[in-house]
MIMIVEX-925887 format. One line per 3 residues: number of its first residue (from 1); for each residue x, y negated, z of C-alpha. Coordinates in nm, 2 decimals, always signed. Example, Ala and Ser with C-alpha at 12.3 -4.5 7.8 and 13.67 -1.06 7.14 Angstrom:
BEGIN
1 = +1.23/+0.45/+0.78 | +1.37/+0.11/+0.71
END
This chain:
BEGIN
1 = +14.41/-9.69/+16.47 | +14.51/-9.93/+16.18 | +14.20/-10.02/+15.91
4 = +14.43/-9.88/+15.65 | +14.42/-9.53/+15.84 | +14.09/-9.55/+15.89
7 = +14.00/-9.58/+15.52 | +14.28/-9.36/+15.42 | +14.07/-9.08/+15.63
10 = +13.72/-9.23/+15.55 | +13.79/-9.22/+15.14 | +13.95/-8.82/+15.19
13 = +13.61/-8.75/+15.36 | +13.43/-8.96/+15.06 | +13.63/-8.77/+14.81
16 = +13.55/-8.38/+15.00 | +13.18/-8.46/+14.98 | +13.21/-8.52/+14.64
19 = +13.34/-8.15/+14.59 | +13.09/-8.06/+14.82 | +12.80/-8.19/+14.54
22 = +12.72/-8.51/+14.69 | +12.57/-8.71/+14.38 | +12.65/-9.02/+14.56
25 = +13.02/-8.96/+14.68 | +13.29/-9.13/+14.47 | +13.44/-8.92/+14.23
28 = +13.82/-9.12/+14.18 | +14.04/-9.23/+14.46 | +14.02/-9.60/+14.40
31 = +13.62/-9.58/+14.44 | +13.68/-9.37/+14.72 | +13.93/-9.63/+14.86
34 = +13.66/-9.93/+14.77 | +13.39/-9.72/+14.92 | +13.59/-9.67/+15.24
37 = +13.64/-10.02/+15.29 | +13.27/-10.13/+15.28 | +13.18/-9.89/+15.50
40 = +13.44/-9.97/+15.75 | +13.30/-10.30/+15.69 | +12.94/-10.27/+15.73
43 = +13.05/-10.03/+16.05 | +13.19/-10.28/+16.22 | +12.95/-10.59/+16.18
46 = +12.67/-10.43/+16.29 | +12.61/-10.59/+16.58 | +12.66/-10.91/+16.46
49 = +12.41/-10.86/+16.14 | +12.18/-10.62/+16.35 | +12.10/-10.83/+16.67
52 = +11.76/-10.72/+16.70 | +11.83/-10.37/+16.61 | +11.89/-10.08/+16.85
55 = +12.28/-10.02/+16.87 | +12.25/-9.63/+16.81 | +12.46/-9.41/+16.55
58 = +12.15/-9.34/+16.35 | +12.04/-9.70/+16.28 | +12.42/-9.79/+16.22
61 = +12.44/-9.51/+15.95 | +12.08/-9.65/+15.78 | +12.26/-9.95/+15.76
64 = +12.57/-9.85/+15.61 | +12.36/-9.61/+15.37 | +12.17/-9.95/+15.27
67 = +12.49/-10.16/+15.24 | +12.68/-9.86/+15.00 | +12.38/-9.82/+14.80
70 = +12.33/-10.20/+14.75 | +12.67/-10.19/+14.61 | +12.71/-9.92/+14.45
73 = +12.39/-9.86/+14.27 | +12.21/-10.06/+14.00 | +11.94/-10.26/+14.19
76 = +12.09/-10.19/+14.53 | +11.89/-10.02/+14.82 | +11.59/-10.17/+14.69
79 = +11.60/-9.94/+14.37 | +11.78/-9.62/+14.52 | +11.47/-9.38/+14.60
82 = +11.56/-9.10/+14.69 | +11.91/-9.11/+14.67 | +11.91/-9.29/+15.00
85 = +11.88/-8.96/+15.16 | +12.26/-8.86/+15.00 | +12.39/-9.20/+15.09
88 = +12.26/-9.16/+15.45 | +12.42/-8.79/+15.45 | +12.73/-8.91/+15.32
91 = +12.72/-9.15/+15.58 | +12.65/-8.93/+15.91 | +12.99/-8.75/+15.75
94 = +13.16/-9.05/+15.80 | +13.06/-9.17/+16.09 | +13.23/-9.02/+16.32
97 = +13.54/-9.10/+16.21 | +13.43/-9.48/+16.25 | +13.27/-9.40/+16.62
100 = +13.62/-9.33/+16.72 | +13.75/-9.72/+16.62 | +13.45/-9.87/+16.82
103 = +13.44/-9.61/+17.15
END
């Protein structure tokens, strides 16, 4: 599957949770597309970044939680409190689609 299918089908997932009531989901198609992208991103470079770092689908969600949040909150992960918990939801509801690209 191409990147640009992937984040075509990440961002539509991005944009549902947003109608769903996730407070961190992007709520217009080009933050949804921007969104997409990092995660793909982050996804895919785990293993790289993350050497030391058990290769399972929780820790690579964290991550990608962390990695959203850094970007798309003011003061990053480190200032994201509680919200982490919606970024790591929103994550685990994209992360199957990206477990498909790397199986």
């Amino acid at each position: 599957m191409a990147n640009v299918e992937i984040e075509r089908k990440i961002a539509s997932k991005l944009l549902w949770a947003r109608q769903d009531g996730c407070p961190v989901a992007p709520g217009t198609e080009e933050l949804a597309n921007e969104m997409a992208s990092i995660a793909r991103r982050r996804w895919n470079s785990f293993e790289r970044r993350s050497e030391h770092i058990p290769r399972t689908t929780a820790n690579r969600i964290r991550d990608m939680a962390r990695g959203i949040a850094d970007r798309f909150e003011t003061g990053g992960s480190e200032m994201v409190g509680p919200l982490i918990n919606d970024y790591e939801w929103l994550c685990e509801q994209i992360a199957p689609i990206l477990s498909e690209t790397t199986d």
